[in-house]
C-alpha positions in Angstrom: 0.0 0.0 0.0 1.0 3.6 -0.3 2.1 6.2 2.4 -1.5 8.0 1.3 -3.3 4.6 1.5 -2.0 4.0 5.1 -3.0 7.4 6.1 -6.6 6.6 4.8 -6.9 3.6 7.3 -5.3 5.3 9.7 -7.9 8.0 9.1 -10.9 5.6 9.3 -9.5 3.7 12.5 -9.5 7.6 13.9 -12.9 8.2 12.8 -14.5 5.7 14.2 -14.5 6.7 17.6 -16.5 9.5 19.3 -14.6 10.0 22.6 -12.1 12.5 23.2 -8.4 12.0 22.6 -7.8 11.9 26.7 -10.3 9.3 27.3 -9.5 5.6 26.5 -11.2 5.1 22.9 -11.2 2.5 20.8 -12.7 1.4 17.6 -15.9 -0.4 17.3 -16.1 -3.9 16.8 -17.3 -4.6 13.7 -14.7 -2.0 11.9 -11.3 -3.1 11.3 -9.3 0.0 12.4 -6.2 -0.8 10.0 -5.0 -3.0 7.9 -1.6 -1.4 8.3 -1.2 -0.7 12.0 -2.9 -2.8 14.9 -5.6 -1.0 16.0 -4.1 -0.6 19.4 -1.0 0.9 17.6 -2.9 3.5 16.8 -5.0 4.1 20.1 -1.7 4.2 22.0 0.2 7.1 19.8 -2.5 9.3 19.9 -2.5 8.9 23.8 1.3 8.8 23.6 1.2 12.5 21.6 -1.6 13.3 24.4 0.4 12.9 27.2 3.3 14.3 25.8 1.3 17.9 25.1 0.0 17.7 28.6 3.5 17.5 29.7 4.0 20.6 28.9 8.1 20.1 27.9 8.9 20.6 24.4 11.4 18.3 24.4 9.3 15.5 25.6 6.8 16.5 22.3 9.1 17.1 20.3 9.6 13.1 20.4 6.1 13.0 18.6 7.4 15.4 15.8 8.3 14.7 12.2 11.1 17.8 11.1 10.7 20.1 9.4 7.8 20.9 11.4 5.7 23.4 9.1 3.9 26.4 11.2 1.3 27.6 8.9 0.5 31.2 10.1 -2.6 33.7 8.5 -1.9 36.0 5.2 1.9 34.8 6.3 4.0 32.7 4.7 4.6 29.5 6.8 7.7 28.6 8.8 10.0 25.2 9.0 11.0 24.3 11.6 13.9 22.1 11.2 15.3 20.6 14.6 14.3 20.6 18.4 16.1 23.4 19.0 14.1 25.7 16.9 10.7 23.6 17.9 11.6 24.6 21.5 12.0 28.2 20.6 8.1 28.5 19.2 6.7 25.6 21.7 5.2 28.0 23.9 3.2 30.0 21.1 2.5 27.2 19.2 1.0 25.1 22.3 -0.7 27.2 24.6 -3.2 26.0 26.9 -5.5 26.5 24.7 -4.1 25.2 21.6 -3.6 21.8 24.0 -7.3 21.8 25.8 -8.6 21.9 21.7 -6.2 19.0 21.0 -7.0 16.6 24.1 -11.1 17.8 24.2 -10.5 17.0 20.5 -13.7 14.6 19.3 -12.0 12.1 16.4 -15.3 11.8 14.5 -14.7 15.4 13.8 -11.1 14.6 12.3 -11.0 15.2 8.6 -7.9 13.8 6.6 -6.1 15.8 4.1 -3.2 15.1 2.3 -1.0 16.6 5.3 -2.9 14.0 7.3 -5.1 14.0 10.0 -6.1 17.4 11.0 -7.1 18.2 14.8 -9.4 21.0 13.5 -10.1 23.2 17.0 -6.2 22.9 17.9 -4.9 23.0 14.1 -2.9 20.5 14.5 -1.9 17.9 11.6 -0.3 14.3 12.2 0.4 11.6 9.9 2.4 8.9 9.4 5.5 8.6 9.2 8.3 5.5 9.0 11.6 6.8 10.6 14.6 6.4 8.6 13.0 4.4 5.7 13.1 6.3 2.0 10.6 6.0 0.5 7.8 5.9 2.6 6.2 2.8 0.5 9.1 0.5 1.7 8.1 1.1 5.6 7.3 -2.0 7.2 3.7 -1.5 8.7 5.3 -2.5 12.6 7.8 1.1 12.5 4.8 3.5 11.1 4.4 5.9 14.0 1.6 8.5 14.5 4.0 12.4 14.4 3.1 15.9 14.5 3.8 17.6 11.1 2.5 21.0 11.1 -0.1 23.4 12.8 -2.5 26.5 11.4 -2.1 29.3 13.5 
């Protein structure tokens, strides 16, 4: 399968589910959540990228981030950022309290997917993903994809 077919299960297995991103969701029973990634796969890397933003430390989120990190602002052209370092620098305008409530409170069934990914519409956020090391993505074995942070709308 391709990287865009992967993030179309991925997508669905999001979907599915109507709780928040902070509670403990999971897919319903009769929908196979991937064909890609085990279902709890996914379920545990969006909690994983939860608790990492409740954290609070960049460093600890910036684990959950594909670089360059793209910062899309308004009537502005967007921004790379291209290592932890400069992700540090913006962490605090980029996730605010209230940029991380919208994330967490975030309902999946209200998660479209893009070509970016999947797109955390309150908090702006985009994930998708990604197989570390491995070009191109269409080689990636389906056990190392892993769920990252790829850009926000400000």
């Amino acid at each position: 399968m391709s990287p865009g077919h992967v993030l179309l299960v991925i997508a669905v297995a999001l979907l599915v589910s109507s709780q928040s991103i902070a509670d403990d969701f999971s897919c319903r029973d009769n929908v196979e959540c991937s064909a890609l990634m085990p279902r709890e796969d996914v379920i545990q890397q969006v909690q994983d990228i939860g608790t990492a933003m409740r954290s609070g430390s960049c460093l600890t989120l910036a684990e959950f981030v594909r670089f360059p990190f793209v910062i899309n602002y308004p009537k502005q052209p967007s921004r790379s950022l291209w290592n932890r370092t400069a992700f540090c620098r913006y962490y605090s305008a980029i996730f605010d309290d209230s940029r991380t409530n919208a994330f967490l409170e975030g309902r999946l069934d209200d998660t479209p997917v893009g070509y970016r990914g999947l797109h955390f519409r309150r908090s702006g956020v985009w994930l998708q993903p990604v197989c570390p090391g491995v070009s191109p993505q269409a080689d990636c074995p389906h056990s190392e994809l892993r769920l990252k942070l790829v850009s926000v709308n400000l």
